[in-house]
C-alpha positions in Angstrom: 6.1 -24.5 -2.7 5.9 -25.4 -6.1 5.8 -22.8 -8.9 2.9 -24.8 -11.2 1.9 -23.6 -14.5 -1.4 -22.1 -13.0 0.2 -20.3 -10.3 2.9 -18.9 -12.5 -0.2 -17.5 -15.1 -1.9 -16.0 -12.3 1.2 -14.2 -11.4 1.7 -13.2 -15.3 -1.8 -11.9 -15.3 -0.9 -9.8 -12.1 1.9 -7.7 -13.9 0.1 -7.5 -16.8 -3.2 -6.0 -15.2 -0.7 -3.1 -12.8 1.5 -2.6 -16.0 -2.2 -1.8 -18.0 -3.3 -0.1 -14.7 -0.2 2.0 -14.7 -0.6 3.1 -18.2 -3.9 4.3 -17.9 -3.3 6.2 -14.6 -0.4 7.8 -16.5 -2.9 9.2 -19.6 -5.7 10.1 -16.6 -2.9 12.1 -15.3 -1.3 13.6 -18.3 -5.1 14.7 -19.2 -5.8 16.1 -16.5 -2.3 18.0 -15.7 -1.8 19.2 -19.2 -5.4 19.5 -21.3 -7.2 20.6 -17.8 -6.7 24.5 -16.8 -7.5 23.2 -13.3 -4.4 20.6 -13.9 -2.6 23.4 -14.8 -3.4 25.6 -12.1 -2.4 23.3 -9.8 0.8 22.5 -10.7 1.8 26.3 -11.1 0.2 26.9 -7.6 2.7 24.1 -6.2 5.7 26.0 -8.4 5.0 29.5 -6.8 4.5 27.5 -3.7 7.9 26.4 -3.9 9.7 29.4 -2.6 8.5 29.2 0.6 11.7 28.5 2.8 14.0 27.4 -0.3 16.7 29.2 0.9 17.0 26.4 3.7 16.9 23.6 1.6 18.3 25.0 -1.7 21.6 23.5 -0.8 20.7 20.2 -0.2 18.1 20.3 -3.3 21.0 20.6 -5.6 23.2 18.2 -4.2 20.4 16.1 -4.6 19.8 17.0 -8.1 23.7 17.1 -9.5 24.2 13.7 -8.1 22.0 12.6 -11.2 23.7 12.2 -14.4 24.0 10.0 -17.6 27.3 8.4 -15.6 25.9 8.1 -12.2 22.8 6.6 -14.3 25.4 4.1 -16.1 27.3 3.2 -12.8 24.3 2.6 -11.1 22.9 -0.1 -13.7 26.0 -1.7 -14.1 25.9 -2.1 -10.2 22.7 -3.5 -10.1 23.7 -6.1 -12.9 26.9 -6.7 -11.0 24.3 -7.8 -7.9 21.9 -10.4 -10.0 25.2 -11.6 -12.0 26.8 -12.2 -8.6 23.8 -14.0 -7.6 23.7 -16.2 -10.8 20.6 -14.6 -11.9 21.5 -13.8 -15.8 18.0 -13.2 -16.6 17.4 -10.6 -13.6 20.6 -9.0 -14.9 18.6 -8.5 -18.2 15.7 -7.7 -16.7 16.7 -5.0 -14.6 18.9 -3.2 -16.9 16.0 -3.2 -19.6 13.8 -1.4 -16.7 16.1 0.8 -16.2 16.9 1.7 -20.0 13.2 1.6 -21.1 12.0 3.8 -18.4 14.3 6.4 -19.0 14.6 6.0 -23.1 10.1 6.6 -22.5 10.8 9.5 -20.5 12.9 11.1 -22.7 10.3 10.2 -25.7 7.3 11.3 -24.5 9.1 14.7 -22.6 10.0 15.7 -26.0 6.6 13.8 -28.0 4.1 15.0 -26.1 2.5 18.5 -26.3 1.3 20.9 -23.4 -1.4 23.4 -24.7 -0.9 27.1 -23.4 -3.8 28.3 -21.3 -2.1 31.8 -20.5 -2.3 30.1 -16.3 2.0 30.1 -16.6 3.4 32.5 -18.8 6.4 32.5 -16.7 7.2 28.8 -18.4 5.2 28.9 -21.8 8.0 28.9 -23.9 9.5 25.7 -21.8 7.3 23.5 -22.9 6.1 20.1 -21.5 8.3 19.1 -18.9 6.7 15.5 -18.5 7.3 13.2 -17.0 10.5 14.4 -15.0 13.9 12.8 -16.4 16.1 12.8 -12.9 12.6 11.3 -10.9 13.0 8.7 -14.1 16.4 8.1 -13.1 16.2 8.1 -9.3 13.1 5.9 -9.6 14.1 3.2 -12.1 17.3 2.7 -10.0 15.0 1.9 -7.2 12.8 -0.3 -8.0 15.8 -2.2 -10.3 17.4 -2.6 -6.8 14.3 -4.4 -4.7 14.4 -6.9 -8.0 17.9 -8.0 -7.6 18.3 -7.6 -4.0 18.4 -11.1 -2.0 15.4 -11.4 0.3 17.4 -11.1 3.6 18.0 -7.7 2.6 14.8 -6.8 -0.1 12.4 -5.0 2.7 15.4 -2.1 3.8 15.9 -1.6 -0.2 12.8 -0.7 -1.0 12.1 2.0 1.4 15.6 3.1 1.0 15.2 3.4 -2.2 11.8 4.6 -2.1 13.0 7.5 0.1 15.4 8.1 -2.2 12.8 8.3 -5.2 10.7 10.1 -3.4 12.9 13.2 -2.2 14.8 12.9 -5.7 10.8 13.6 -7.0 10.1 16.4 -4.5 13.6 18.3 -5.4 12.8 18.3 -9.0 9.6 20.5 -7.5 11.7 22.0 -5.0 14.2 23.3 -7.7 11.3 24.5 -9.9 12.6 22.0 -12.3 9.6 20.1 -12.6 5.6 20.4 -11.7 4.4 18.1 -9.5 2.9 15.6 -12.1 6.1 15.5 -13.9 7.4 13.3 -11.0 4.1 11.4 -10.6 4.4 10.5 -14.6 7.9 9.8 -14.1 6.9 7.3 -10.9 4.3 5.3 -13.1 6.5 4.9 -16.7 8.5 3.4 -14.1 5.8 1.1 -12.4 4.6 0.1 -15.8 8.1 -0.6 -17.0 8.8 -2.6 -13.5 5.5 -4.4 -14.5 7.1 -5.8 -18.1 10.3 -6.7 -16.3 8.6 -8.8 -14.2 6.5 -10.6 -16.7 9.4 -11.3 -18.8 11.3 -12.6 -15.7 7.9 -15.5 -15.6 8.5 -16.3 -18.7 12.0 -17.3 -18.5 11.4 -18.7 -15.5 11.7 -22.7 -15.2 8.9 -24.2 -14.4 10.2 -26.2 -11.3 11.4 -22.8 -9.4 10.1 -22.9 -5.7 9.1 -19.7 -3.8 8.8 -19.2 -0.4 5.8 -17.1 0.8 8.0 -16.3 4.0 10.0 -14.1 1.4 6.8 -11.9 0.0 7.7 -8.9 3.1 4.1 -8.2 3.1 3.8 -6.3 6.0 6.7 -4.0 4.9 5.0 -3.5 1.6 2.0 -2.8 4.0 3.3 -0.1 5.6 4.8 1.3 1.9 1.6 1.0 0.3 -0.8 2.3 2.6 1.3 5.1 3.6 1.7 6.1 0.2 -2.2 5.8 -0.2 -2.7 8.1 3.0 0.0 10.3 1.5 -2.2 10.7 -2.1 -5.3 11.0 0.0 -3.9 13.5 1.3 -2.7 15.2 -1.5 -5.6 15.1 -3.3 -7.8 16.3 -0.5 -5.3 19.7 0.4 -5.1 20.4 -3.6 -9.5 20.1 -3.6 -9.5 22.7 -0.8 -7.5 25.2 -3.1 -10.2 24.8 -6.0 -12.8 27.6 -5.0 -9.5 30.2 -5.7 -9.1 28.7 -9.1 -9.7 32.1 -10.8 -7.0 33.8 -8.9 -3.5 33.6 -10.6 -0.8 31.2 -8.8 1.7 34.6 -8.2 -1.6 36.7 -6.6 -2.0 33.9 -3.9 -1.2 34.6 -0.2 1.4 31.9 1.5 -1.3 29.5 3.1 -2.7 28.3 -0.5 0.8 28.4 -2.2 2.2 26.3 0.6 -1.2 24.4 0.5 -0.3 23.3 -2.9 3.5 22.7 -2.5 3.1 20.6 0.5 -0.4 19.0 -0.6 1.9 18.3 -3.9 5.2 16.9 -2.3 2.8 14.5 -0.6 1.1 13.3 -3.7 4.8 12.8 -5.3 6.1 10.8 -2.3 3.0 8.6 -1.6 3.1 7.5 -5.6 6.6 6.3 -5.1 5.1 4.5 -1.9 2.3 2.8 -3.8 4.9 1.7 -6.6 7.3 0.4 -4.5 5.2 -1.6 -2.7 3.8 -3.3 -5.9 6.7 -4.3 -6.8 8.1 -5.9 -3.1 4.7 -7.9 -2.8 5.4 -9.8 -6.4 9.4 -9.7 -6.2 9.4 -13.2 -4.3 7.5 -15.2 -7.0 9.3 -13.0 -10.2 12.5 -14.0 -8.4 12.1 -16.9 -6.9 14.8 -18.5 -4.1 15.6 -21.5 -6.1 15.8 -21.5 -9.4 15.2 -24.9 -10.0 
């Protein structure tokens, strides 16, 4: 199938509209986590939640965490422009090492750019600050999505939940660790989706105007499964996190264990079925950004 001039805006309009829709779930979010005290209550009910049985998982949580670092980060990209070089794909190289240094360079700005009001709800962490959106989900994320882009087809579906997975419990352990809230990682997931969204529409317009794609390569049953689990899983999320709202004027550290683990657990959903949803964005468009033959 022919990649015509029509089909190829269509496809441009596509990444713009989920980068723009990306963006502005991003400022919904850091409105209502940050300048809401129910935002803030939440994600302080999750953190106290967090205790319940870390001692179990404390181990792994760090060996999670400590695999993330500015040279893991660097050996990482290079990999992932070692596979689109490999390929022949000079302009997926590119690509997917601009994802992955704009994502993190935007998390890093707006942690350090962005304000977080004190409502007195965590005085445990008021002099820490804002803490969004999380720098090792950034890292763990970007990585991820970079990989479904350069992967070849044969292999593109197992990548992406692989590296959703990945994402996803590297997102969780921030919240595990008590290193991030919960909408740390969920900001962290979409500066990633929007930055996967930019990637893509640069890769269109570099793109000659002959390529072919091959719908047989669009894995839309696998980015199905991604993306309605993750919906399911943010459903969920936000329906556990409602039923904690009529104890809203009880301090996070006064709560018994149901409502904490309520809010860790309603919160660990939210974070994994965001990844879902932004993974499987990005596998439904891969096969028309990178198309089997160039042309």
């Amino acid at each position: 199938m022919r990649v015509r001039v029509t089909a190829r805006g269509w496809t441009a309009v596509w990444m713009v509209v989920l980068g723009l829709t990306q963006a502005a779930a991003f400022v919904v979010l850091w409105r209502f986590a940050m300048h809401t005290g129910t935002g803030q209550w939440l994600d302080t009910v999750a953190l106290t939640g967090n205790r319940i049985g870390q001692d179990r998982i404390d181990g792994l949580v760090n060996r999670v965490l400590n695999a993330m670092s500015v040279v893991s980060l660097l050996a990482a990209t290079a990999t992932i422009g070692f596979i689109a070089l490999i390929r022949g794909r000079k302009a997926l190289a590119v690509a997917a090492t601009l994802l992955i240094a704009g994502a993190n360079v935007t998390t890093q700005l707006l942690k350090y750019g962005l304000g977080r009001p004190d409502f007195g709800i965590d005085p445990d962490r008021v002099y820490a600050g804002n803490s969004l959106p999380s720098g090792h989900t950034t890292v763990a994320a970007s990585v991820a999505v970079a990989l479904i882009l350069v992967l070849p087809a044969r292999v593109r579906a197992l990548g992406a939940f692989l590296g959703a997975a990945y994402a996803a419990v590297a997102g969780v352990a921030t919240l595990s660790a008590g290193w991030h809230r919960p909408s740390d990682a969920v900001a962290a997931f979409l500066v990633v989706g929007g930055w996967a969204a930019l990637a893509g529409f640069l890769l269109l317009v570099f793109q000659r105007e002959q390529a072919q794609v091959s719908n047989e390569e669009a894995h839309r049953v696998a980015a199905a499964v991604l993306g309605v689990g993750g919906l399911l899983a943010v459903l969920a999320s936000g329906l556990a996190l409602a039923s904690l709202l009529d104890q809203q004027q009880v301090p996070a550290d006064e709560l018994s264990r149901r409502p904490l683990f309520i809010g860790y657990a309603g919160s660990a959903a939210g974070i994994a079925g965001t990844m879902g949803v932004v993974a499987a964005l990005v596998l439904v468009s891969v096969h028309r950004l990178v198309p089997r033959w160039k042309g």
